[in-house]
C-alpha positions as CSV (number, residue, x, y, z in Angstrom):
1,X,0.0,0.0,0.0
2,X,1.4,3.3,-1.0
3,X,1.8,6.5,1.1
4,X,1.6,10.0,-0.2
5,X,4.7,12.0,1.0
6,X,4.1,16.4,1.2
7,X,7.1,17.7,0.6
8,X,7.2,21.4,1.5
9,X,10.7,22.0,0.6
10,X,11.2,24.0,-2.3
11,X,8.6,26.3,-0.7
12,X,11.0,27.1,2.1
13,X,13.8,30.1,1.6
14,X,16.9,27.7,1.7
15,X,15.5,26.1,-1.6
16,X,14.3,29.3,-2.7
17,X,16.0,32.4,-1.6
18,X,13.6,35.2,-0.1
19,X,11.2,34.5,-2.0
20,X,10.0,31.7,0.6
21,X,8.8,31.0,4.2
22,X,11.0,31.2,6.8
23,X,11.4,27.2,7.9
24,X,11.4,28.2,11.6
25,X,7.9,30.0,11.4
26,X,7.1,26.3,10.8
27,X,8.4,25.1,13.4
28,X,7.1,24.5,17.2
29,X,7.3,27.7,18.5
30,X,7.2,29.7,15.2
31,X,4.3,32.2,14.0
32,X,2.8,29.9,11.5
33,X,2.7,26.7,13.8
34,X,0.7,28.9,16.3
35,X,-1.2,30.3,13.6
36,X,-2.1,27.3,12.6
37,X,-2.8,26.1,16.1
38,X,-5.5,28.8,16.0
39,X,-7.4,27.3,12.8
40,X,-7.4,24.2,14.3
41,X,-8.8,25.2,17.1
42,X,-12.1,26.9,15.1
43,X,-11.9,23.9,12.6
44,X,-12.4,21.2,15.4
45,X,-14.9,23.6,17.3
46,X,-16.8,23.6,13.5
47,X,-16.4,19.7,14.1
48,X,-17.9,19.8,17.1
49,X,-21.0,21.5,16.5
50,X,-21.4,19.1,13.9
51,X,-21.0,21.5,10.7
52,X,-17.7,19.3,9.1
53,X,-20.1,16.4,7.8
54,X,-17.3,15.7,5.4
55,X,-15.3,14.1,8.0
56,X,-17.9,11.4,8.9
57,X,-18.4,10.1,5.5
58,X,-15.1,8.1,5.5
59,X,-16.7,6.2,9.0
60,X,-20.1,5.7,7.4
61,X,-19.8,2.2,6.4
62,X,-24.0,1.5,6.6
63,X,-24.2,4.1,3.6
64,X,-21.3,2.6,1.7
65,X,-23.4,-0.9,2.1
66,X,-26.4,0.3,1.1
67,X,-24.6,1.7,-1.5
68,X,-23.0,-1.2,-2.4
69,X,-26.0,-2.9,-2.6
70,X,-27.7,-0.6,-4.9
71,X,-25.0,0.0,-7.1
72,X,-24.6,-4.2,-7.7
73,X,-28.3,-4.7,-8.5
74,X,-28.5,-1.6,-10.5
75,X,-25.5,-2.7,-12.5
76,X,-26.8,-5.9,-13.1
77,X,-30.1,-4.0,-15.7
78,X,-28.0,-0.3,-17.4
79,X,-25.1,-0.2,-19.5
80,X,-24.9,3.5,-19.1
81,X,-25.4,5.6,-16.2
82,X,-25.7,9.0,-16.6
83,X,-24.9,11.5,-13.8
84,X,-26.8,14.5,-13.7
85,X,-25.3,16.9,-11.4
86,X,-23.7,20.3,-11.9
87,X,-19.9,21.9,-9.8
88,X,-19.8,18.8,-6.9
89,X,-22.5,16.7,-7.9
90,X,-20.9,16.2,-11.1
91,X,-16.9,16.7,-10.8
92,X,-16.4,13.6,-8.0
93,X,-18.0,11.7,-10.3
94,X,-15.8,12.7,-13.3
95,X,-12.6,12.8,-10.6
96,X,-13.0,9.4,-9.7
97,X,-14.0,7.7,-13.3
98,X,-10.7,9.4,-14.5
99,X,-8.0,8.3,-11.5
100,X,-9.4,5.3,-10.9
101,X,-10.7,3.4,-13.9
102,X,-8.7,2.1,-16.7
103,X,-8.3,4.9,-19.5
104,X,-11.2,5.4,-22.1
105,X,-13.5,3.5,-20.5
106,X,-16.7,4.7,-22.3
107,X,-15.0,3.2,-25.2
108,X,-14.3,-0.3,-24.0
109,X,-15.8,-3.3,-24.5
110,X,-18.5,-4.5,-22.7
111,X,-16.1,-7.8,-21.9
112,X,-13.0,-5.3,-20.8
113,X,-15.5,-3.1,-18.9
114,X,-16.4,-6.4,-16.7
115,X,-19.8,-6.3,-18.1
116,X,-19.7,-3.0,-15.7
117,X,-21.7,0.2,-17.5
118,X,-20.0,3.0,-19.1
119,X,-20.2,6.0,-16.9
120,X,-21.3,9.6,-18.5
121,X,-21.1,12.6,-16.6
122,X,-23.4,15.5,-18.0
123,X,-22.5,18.7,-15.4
124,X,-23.3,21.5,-18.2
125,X,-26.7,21.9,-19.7
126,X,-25.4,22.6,-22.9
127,X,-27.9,21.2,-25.5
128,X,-25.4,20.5,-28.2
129,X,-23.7,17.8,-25.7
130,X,-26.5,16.5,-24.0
131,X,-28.8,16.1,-27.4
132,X,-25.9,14.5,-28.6
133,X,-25.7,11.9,-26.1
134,X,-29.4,11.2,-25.9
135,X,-29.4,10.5,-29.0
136,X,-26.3,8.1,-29.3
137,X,-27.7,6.0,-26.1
138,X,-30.3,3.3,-26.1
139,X,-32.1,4.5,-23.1
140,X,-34.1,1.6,-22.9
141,X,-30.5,0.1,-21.2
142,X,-30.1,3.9,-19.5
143,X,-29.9,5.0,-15.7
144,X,-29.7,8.5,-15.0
145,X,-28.5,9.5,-11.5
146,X,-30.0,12.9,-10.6
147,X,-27.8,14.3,-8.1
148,X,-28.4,17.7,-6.0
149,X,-29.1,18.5,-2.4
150,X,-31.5,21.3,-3.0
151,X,-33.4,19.8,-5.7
152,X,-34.2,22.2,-7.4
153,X,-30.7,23.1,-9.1
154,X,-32.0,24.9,-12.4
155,X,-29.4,23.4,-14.8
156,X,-29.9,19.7,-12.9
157,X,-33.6,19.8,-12.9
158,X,-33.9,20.6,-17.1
159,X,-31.7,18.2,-17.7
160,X,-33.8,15.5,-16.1
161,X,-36.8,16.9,-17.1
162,X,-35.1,16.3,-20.5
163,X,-33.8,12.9,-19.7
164,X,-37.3,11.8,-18.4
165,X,-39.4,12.7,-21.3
166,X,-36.9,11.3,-23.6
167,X,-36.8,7.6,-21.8
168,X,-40.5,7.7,-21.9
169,X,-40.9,8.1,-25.1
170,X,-39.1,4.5,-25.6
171,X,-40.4,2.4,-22.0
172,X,-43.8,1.9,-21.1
173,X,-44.9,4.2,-17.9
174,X,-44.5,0.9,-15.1
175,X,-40.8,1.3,-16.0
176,X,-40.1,4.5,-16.3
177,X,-39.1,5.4,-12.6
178,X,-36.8,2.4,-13.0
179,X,-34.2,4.1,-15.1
180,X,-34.1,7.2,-12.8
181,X,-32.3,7.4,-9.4
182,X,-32.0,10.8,-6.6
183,X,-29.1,12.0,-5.2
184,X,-30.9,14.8,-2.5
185,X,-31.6,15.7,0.7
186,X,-32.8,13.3,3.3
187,X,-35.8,15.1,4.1
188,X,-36.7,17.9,2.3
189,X,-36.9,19.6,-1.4
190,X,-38.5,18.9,-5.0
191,X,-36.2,15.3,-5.5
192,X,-37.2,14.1,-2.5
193,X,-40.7,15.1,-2.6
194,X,-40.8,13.1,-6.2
195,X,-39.1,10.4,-5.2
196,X,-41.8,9.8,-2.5
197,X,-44.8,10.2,-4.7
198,X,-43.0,8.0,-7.8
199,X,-41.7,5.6,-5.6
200,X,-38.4,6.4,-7.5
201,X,-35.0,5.2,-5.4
202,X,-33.1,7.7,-3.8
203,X,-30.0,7.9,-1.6
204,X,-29.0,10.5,1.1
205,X,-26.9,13.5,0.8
206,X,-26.7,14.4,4.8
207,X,-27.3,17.9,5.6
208,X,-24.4,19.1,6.8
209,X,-22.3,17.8,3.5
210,X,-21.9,20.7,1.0
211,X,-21.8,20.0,-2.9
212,X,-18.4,20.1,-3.2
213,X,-17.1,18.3,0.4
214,X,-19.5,15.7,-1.2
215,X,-17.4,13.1,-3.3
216,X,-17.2,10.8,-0.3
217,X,-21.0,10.8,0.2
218,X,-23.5,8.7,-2.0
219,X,-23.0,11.6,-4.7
220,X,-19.5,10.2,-5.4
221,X,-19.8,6.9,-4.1
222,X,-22.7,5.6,-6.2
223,X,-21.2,6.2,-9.5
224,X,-18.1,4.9,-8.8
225,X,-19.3,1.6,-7.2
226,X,-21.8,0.8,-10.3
227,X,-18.8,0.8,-12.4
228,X,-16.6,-1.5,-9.9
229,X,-14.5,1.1,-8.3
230,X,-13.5,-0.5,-4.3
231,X,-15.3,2.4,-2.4
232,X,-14.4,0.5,1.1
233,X,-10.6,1.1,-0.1
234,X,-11.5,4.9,-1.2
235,X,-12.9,5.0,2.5
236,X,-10.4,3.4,4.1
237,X,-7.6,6.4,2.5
238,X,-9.9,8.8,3.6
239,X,-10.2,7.6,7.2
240,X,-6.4,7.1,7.4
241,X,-6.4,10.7,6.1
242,X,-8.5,12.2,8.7
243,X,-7.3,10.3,11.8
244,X,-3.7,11.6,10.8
245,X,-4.9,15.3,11.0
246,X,-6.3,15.2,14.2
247,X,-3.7,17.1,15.7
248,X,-3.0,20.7,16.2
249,X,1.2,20.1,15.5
250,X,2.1,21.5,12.5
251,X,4.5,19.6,11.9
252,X,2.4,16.4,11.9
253,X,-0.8,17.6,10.4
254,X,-0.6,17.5,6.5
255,X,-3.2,18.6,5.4
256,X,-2.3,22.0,8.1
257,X,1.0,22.3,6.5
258,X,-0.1,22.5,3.4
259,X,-3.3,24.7,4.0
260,X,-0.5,27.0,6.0
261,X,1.9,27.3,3.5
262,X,0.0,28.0,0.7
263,X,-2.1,31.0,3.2
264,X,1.2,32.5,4.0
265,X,2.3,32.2,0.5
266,X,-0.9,34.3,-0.6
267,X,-1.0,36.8,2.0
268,X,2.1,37.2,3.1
269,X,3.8,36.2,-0.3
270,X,1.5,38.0,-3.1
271,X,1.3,34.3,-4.4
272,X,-3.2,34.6,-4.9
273,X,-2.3,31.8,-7.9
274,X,-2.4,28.3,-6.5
275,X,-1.6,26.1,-9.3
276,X,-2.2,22.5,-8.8
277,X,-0.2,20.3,-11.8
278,X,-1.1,16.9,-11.7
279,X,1.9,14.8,-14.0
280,X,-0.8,11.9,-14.7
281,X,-4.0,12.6,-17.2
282,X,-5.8,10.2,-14.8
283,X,-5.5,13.4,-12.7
284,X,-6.5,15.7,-14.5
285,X,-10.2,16.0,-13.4
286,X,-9.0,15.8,-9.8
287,X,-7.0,19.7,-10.2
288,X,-10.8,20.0,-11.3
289,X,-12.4,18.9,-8.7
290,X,-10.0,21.1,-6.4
291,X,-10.6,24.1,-8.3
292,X,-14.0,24.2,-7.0
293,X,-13.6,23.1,-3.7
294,X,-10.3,25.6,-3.4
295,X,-12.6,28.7,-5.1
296,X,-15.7,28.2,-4.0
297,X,-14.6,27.7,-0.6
298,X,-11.9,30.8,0.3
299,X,-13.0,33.2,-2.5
300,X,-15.1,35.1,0.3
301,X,-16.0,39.0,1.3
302,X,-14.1,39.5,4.6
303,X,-15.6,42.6,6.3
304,X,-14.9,45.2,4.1
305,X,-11.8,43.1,1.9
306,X,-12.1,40.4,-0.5
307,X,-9.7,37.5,0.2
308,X,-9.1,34.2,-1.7
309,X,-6.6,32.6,-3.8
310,X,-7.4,31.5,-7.3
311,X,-6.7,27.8,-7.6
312,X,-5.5,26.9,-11.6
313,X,-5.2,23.4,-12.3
314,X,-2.7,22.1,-14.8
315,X,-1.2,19.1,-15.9
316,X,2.3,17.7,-17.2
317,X,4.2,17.6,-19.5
318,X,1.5,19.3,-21.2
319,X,1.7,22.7,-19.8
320,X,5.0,22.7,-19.6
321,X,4.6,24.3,-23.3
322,X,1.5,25.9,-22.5
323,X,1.7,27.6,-18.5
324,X,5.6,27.1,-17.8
325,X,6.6,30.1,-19.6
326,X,4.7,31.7,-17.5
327,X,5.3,30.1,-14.2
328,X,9.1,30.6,-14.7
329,X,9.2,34.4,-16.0
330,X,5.9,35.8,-15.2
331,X,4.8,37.9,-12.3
332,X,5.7,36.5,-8.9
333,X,2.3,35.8,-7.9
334,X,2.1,32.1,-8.3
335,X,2.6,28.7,-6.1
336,X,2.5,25.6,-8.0
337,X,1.8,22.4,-6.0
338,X,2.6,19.2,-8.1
339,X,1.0,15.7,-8.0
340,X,3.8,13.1,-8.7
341,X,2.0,9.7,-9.5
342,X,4.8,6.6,-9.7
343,X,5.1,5.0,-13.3
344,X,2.4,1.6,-14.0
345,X,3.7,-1.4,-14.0
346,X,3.3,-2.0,-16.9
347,X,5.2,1.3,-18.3
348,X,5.7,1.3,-22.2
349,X,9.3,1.1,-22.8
350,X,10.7,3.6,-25.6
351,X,12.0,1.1,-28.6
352,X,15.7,1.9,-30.3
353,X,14.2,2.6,-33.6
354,X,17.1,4.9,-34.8
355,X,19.7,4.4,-33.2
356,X,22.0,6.6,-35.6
357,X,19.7,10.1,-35.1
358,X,21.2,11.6,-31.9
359,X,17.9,13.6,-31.0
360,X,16.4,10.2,-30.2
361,X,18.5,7.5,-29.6
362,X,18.8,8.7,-26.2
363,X,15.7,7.5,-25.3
364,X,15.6,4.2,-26.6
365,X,15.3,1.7,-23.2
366,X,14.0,4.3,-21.1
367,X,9.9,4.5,-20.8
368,X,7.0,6.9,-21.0
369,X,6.0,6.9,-17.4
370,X,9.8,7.7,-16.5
371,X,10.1,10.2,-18.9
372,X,6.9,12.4,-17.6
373,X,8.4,12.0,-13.7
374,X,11.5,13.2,-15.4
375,X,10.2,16.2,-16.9
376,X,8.3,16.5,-12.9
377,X,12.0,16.6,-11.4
378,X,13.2,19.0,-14.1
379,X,10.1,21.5,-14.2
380,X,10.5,21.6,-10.5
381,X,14.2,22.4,-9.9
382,X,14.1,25.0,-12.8
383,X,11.1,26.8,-10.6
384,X,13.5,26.3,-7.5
385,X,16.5,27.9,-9.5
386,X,14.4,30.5,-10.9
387,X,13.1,31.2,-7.4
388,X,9.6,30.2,-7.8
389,X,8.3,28.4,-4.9
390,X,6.5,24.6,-5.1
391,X,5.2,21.8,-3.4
392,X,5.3,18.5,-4.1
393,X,2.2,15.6,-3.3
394,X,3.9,12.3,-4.1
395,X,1.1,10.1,-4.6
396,X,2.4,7.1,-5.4
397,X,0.4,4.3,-7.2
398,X,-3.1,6.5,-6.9
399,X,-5.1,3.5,-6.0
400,X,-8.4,3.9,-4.5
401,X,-6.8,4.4,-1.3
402,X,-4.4,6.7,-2.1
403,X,-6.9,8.8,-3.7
404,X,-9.3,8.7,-0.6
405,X,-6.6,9.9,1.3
406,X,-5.7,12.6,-1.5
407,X,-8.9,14.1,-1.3
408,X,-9.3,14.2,2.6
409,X,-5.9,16.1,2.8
410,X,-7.6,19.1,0.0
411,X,-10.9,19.0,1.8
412,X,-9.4,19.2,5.1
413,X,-6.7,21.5,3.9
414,X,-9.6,23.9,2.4
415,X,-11.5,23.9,6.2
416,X,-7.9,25.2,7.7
417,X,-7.7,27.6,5.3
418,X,-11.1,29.2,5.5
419,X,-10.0,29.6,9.1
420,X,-6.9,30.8,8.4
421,X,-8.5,33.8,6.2
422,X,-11.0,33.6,8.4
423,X,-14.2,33.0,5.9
424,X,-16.8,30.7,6.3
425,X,-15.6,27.7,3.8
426,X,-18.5,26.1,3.8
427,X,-20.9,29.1,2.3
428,X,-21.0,30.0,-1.2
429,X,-23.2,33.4,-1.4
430,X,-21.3,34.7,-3.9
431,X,-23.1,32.5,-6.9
432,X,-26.6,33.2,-5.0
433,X,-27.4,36.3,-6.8
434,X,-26.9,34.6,-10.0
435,X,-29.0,31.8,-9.3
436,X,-32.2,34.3,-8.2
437,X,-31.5,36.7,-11.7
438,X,-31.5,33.1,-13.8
439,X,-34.9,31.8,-11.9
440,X,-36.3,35.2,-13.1
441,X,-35.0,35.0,-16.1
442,X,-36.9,31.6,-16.5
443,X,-39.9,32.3,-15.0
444,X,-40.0,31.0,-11.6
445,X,-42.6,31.9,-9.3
446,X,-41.8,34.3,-7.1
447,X,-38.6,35.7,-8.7
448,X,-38.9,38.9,-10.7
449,X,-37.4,38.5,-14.1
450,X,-35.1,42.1,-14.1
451,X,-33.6,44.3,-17.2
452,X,-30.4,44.0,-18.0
453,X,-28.0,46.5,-20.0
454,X,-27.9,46.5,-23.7
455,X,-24.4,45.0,-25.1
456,X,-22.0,47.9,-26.4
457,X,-22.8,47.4,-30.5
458,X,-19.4,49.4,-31.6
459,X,-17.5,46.2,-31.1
460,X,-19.3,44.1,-33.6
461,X,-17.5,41.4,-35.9
């Protein structure tokens, strides 16, 4: 079993020059390490009131059975579910198809699937992609997995109302509440009210999970058992996870360190860009999935100051000719924290095709996997030589458990570091406004549609 390793190192000024954190502020006795003894004091009095519902998913083995159980007889009638489910109840999903299922696996076989469905996530109500799969779907063999809290999530709810009227124009009404599943709340809102009058299966989001602390609830959980994913291991990192960062000591606690160091990197350091650069594109939906939880999460009003960094996710070697110019030369305003994911087994070995051209010989008996760490270990002492703090995550093999782990250390990391700005992490009013001008725009009931300002015509092309 692997173990993630944070190294904080080349965010420190003896890797970096002044353009780091002091190591002994780190240290027991230094001003971050009681900083951060002050955040975890308000995160674990947040725990105690009972508002970090994130933190009990990974203990919540009755709702992985159930589950379980669900996701095994379901499997057993679809071969495609279809995730409905917009920012968190759509990007866990995506997150965990990507890391932890074999690549392209909408476009395997039905035999190299394991007779397990093909899993489609549709988080954007775009009608060019979600005509598009309708249409290429037999949705007699369909299962659509509506997923929000509130219920009545405007781009969620057309797109089942979409979905539904679609399947029922090709099964007979008895089965048409057969092909749909909810994702909601436990007691309340439109879902759940539908659910109880349909008789339609649902599962529980508890109330005090958020949308986008919600990948280790059934939101996550249910989509990636149906396809065969080992939720008890993805549970089991996450536990390991949490129980490790139960203490205030900085310099035990990693998901503290981290949420520290990247703080005093932003306020104190001017670095608002937190890049996350996964060197795997089976991560690349999880630098996603942390740009919501990171933004939505710290991006806050603070009195009478707006604070919050902005998270960009990246990956490698691609944006090493895309981003890297940037990183290296640009303004000083950035942090990159890099996910380093050990080669597979089964790497693909580089062949010695021509051995007489210099500019490739070279890497003849070498392989892919070791050239991407490679150009990890390269990208990341240029930053250090160039002055440009980083982190590094080594995640190892980024099994199930590793990942469950991976994401208790951002979710936890993102509760310390609301603290540490001292905004609410959990909120989100900043997209509410937005959500009451669309439902007027739409026609909802009690929400007055409003004018908006004509668009400037000089600039027309």
């Amino acid at each position: 079993m692997s173990h993630p390793l944070l190294d904080l190192n080349n965010l420190l000024r003896p890797a970096v020059g002044e353009y780091g954190l002091d190591p002994d502020d780190l240290a027991p006795g230094g001003r971050l390490h009681q900083r951060f003894a002050e955040a975890f004091g308000a995160v674990e009095a947040r725990r105690a009131a009972g508002d970090l519902g994130f933190l009990e998913l990974p203990h919540s083995r009755e709702t992985s059975r159930v589950v379980a159980e669900l996701a095994e007889s379901f499997g057993q009638w679809f071969s495609d579910v279809i995730v409905l489910g917009i920012g968190g109840s759509g990007l866990g999903a995506i997150a965990l198809r990507e890391a932890l299922l074999p690549a392209g696996w909408n476009e395997l076989g039905d035999e190299e699937r394991s007779y397990y469905p093909r899993l489609h996530v549709l988080d954007n109500p775009d009608p060019r992609t979600v005509d598009a799969l309708l249409d290429r779907l037999d949705l007699r063999k369909a299962l659509f997995v509506v997923v929000s809290k509130s219920g009545s999530t405007a781009e969620t709810m057309a797109q089942y109302l979409v979905a539904r009227e679609r399947v029922a124009r090709v099964v007979d009404d008895d089965k048409l509440r057969g092909h749909f599943l909810f994702i909601t709340d436990p007691e309340k809102g439109a879902l759940r009210a539908l659910a109880e009058t349909e008789e339609i299966p649902t599962l529980a989001v508890p109330p005090n999970v958020g949308g986008r602390f919600s990948i280790l609830s059934p939101v996550g959980l249910f989509p990636a058992a149906i396809c065969g994913i080992d939720i008890e291991a993805l549970l089991d990192g996450a536990a390991a996870m949490e129980a490790a960062c139960r203490d205030g000591d900085l310099t035990t606690n990693a998901a503290g360190a981290l949420a520290t160091a990247l703080h005093a990197a932003d306020t104190e350091g001017g670095k608002s860009i937190h890049v996350l650069m996964a060197y795997a594109d089976r991560l690349r939906a999880f630098t996603l999935w942390f740009q919501q939880l990171w933004a939505e999460s710290l991006g806050k009003v603070k009195g009478d100051t707006h604070v919050g960094p902005t998270p960009l996710p990246a990956v490698g070697a691609t944006d090493q000719h895309a981003q890297v110019q940037l990183f290296m030369e640009g303004p000083r305003d950035k942090v990159v924290v890099f996910l380093a994911v050990d080669p597979p087994d089964d790497d693909v070995v580089i062949p010695d095709v021509h051995p007489d051209v210099d500019a490739l010989s070279y890497l003849a008996g070498h392989a892919l996997g070791e050239l991407l760490d490679a150009e990890r270990r390269a990208t990341t002492e240029a930053l250090r030589r160039g002055g440009r703090p980083s982190a590094t995550i080594e995640v190892g093999a980024a099994d199930a458990h590793t990942l469950g782990g991976l994401v208790m250390l951002f979710e936890l990391a993102t509760v310390y570091a609301g603290a540490l700005y001292g905004v609410d992490s959990l909120d989100q009013p900043g997209v509410e406004l937005g959500k009451r001008l669309t439902y007027g725009l739409m026609g909802r009931s009690g929400y007055e549609a409003t004018a908006f300002p004509e668009p400037d015509e000089r600039w027309r092309f």
